[in-house]
N, C-alpha and C positions, 0 to 999 in steps of 0.2 A: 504494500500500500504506500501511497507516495505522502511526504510526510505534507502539513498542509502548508508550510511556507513555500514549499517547490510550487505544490498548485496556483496559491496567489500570483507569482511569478510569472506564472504561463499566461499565456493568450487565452483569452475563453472568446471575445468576437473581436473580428480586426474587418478588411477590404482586401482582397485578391483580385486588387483589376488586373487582371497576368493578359496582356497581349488587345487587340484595339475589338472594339464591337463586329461582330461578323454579320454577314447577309440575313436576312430574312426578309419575307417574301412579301411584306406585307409596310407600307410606307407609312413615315413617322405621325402621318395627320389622321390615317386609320388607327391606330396604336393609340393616339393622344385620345381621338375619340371615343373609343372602348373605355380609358381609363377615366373620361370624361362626363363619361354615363353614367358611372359610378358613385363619381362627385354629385351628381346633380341629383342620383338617390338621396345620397347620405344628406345631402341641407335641406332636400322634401322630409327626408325622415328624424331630422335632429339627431344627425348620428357624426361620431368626432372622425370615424376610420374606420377602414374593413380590412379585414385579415384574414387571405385568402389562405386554404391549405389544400385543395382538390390540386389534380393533375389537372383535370380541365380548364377552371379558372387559372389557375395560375399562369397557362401554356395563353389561354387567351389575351390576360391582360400585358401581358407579359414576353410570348414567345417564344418561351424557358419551356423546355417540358424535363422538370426532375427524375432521377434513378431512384426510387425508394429505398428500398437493401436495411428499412428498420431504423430509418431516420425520420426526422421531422422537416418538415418544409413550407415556405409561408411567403404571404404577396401581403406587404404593407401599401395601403392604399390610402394617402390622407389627401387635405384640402391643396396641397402643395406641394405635394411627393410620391413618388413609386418605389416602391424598393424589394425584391425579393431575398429571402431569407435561406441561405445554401447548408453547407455541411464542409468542414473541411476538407473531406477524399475528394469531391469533386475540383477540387481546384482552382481554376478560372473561368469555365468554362461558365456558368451559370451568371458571371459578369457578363461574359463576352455573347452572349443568348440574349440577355434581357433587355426590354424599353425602361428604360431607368436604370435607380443603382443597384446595388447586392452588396449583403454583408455576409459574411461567412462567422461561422459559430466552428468552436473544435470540440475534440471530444473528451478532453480535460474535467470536467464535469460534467454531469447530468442533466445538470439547471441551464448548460450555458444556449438553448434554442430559446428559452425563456428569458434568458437574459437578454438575448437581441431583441426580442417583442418586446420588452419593456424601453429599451433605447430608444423604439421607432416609436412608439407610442407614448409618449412626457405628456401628461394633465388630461389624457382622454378618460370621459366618461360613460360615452356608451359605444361600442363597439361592434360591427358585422362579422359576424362568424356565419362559417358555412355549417347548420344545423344539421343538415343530411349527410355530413362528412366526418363532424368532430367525433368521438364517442367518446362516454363517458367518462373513461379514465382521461383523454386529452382534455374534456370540458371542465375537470376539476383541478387539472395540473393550470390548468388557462386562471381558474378562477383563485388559486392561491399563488399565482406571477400577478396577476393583476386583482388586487384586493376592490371591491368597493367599483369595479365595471359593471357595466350593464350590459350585456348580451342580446345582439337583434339580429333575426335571420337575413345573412344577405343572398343564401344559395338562391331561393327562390327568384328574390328580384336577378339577378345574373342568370339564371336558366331564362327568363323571358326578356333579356336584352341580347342573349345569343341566337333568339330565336330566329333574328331577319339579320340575313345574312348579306353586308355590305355588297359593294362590283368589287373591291379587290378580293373578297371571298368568294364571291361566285366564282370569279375568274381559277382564284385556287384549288376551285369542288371541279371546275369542268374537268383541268389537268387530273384530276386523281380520277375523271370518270373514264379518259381516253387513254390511264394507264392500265385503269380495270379491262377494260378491249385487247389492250396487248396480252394480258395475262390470260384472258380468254380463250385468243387464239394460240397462244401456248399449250393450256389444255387440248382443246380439240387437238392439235400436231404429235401429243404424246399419247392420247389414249390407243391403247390395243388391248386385246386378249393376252393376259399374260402378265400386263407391266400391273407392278402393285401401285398400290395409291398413292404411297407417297413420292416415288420415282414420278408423278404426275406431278403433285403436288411444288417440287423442288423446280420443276421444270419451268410453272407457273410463275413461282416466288422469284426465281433469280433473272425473269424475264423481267419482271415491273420492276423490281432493284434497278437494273442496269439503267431500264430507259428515264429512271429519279434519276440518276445518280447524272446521265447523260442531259436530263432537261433544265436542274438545276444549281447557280451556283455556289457548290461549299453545304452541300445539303449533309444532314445527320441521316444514317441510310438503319434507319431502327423498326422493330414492330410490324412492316409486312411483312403478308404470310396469305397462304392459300388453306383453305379446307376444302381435300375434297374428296368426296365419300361414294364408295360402292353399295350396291345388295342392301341389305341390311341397316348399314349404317347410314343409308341417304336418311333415316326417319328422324333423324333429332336436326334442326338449323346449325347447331354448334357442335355438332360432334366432332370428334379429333381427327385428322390422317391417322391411317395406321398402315400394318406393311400388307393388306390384307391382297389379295390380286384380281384383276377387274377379267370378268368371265364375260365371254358374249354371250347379248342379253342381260346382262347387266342394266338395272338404272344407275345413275350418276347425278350427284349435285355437285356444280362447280360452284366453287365461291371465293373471287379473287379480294383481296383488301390491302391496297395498298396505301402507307401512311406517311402522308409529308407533313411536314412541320408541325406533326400533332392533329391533323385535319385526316379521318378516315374517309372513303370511299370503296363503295360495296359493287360488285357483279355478282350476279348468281342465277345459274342455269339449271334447269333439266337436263340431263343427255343419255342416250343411251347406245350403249356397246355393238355396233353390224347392225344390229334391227330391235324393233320393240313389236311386243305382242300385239293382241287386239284388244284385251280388258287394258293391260298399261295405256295404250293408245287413248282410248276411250276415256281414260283416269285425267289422263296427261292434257288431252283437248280440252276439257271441258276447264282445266283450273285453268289453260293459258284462255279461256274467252273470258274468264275471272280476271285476269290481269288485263286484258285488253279492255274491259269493263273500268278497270281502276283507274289507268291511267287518264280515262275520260271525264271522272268523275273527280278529279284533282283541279282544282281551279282555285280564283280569291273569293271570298263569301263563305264555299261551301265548309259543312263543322266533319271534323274528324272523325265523330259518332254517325253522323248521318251514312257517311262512306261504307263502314262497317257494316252498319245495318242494311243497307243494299248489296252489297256483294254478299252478305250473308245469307239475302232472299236467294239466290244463284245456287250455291252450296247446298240450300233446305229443298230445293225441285229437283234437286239430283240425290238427294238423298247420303251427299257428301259432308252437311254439316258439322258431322261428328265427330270427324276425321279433322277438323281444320286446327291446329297445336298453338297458333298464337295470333296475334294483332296483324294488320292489313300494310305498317309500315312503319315509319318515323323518321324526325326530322336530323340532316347532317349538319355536321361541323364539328369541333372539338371532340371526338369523341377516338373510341378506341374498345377493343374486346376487355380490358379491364380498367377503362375509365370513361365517365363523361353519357352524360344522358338528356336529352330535353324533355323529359317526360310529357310535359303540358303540349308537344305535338306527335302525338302516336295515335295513328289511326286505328283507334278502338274503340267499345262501345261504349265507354263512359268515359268519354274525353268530348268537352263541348267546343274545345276550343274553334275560331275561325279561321280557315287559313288564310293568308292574306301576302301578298306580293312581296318575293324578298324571301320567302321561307324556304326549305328545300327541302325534301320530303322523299321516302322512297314510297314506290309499289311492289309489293312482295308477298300474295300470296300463297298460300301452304295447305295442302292437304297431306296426312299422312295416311295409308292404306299399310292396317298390319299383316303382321307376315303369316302364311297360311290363307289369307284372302285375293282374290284376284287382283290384279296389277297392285300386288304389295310394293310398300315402299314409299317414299316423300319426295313428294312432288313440288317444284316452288319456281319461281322465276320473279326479280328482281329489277329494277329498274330507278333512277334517282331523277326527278323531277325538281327545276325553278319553278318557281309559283308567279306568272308574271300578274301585268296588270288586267289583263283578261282571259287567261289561263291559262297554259303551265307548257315549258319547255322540257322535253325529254333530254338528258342531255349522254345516254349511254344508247351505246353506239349497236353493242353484239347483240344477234339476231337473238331469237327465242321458237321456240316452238319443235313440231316433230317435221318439217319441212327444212330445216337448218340443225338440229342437234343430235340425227342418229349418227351417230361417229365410223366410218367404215374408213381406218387408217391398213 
């Protein structure tokens, strides 16, 4: 144990601006404005600062997207300052990332991620915390660093400021939808009888890397990844690759995701292996009229519940509603397979929200037929939509259907 005069001694928060700010994709008066939104919460709601700790928010206001590894992490957000709050292992890098400054904390003590909030934060009295993020061991360590704060949710108000997504984010959602197409058509090039899934899968992932890595400058190449599932496995949205091997006649769900700057993007296909049957056929047609139904029904005005509940009449005359495993879609940007969500737009039935020009939203519905029953297996097809101002641009590219995705390589 180190004795505690050495401890005093040490650094517990200092600055690591190691090297000059890098690229990102996104221009200083987009940035300013995000963090501007925020302000203008905080004086409608008599709040002194927000203290962000998601990967989401943090990546949004900020541009940073942290390595967790069982640290703490945090976006000071006052009337006059930005500042993200790092960890010593990461370096500089978390300077060199963010719109504003960063202070680094080390790991000399316990307390010392608390002791940087209390730096940022001198004379505040009520404060934004992300409710949906902190838990309760965080919310109590929060409240004995800061004695006599006042705690006000800011997750919710920042889930509905990310909900309308700028032109420099459009612009960023399209590149990630023309890299989902690349990855696509990787898939289709590697399926055969014989190759296992994730020899498909790899195929997929190192195609969309390459063309990031090729589109942008100085890009962080982290987090894309392909799922994609044979037989059996097509039945869960998220199930894993595995080394399993793709049989003709096979179904197949492609699903490409590539991640730039913290901003995910989705493709996801039916396919199947030389030929598909007559009941799969029959499965397969009827959810892609369900998707060509969705995407028609994406416009500004219309509420996300309503959606649902139509494509659902669809499902109930076929006698497929039972089979259908989740929600109709949901809104992109910030997001990731383990962070980042806009809840308040996902096309489901108890979501009234309206959609409105600006938002971006996928179509993706899903039937699953279990196995033992005729055209066993999960059927889905995927699609990302802009919400314009009189209705809504598709902006992915790769076909769909059994007219483009029996696979005969």
């Amino acid at each position: 144990m180190l004795d505690k005069t050495i401890l005093d001694d040490m650094v517990h928060v200092t600055e690591w601006h190691n090297g000059e700010k890098e690229f990102l994709p996104f221009s200083d008066a987009e940035m300013s404005r995000r963090q501007d939104d925020v302000r203008s919460w905080m004086g409608a709601n008599n709040v002194d600062a927000a203290l962000f700790t998601s990967y989401h928010c943090i990546n949004y206001y900020s541009g940073w997207l942290y390595c967790y590894f069982g640290r703490r992490y945090g976006m000071v957000i006052t009337p006059d300052a930005a500042t993200t709050i790092s960890a010593g292992i990461d370096g500089g890098q978390p300077w060199r990332r963010t719109f504003g400054n960063n202070v680094t904390y080390t790991d000399w003590r316990r307390d010392n991620y608390y002791q940087a909030v209390r730096q940022l934060l001198p004379g505040v009295r009520r404060l934004g915390i992300e409710f949906d993020h902190v838990s309760l061991d965080f919310r109590r360590d929060l409240e004995a660093a800061l004695p006599g704060v006042e705690f006000v949710d800011v997750g919710q108000p920042s889930m509905w400021m990310r909900t309308i997504k700028s032109a420099e984010e459009q612009k960023l959602i399209r590149e990630g939808a023309r890299i989902c197409d690349i990855g696509g058509e990787a898939v289709a090039k590697a399926v055969k009888a014989g190759v296992p899934e994730h020899e498909v899968a790899i195929a997929s992932t190192n195609a969309m890397i390459r063309e990031i890595a090729e589109s942008f400058p100085y890009v962080e190449l982290m987090d894309t990844w392909t799922w994609f599932q044979s037989g059996i496995n097509t039945d869960g949205a998220h199930n894993p690759v595995t080394n399993r091997v793709v049989q003709s006649g096979d179904i197949l769900s492609l699903n490409c995701f590539p991640m730039i700057f913290g901003y995910y993007t989705a493709l996801e296909r039916t396919m199947f292996c030389d030929h598909v049957d007559d009941a799969s056929l029959d499965v397969w047609e009827k959810n892609v009229a369900v998707h060509r139904r969705g995407l028609e029904l994406i416009r500004p005005g219309k509420k996300c519940g309503e959606i649902a509940q139509e494509l659902n009449q669809m499902y109930r005359e076929w006698d497929l509603l039972q089979y259908r495993s989740f929600g109709y879609g949901h809104s992109f940007g910030v997001l990731s397979h383990y962070y980042g969500r806009e809840a308040g737009v996902e096309l489901r039935e108890d979501i009234d929200t309206e959609l409105k020009p600006g938002m971006v939203v996928s179509m993706e519905p899903m039937v699953m037929i279990p196995e033992g029953k005729p055209g066993a297996g999960g059927y889905r097809e995927h699609d990302i939509l802009i919400v314009t101002e009189d209705g809504a641009e598709n902006i992915t590219g790769f076909p769909f259907g059994p007219e483009h995705n029996v696979i005969r390589n």
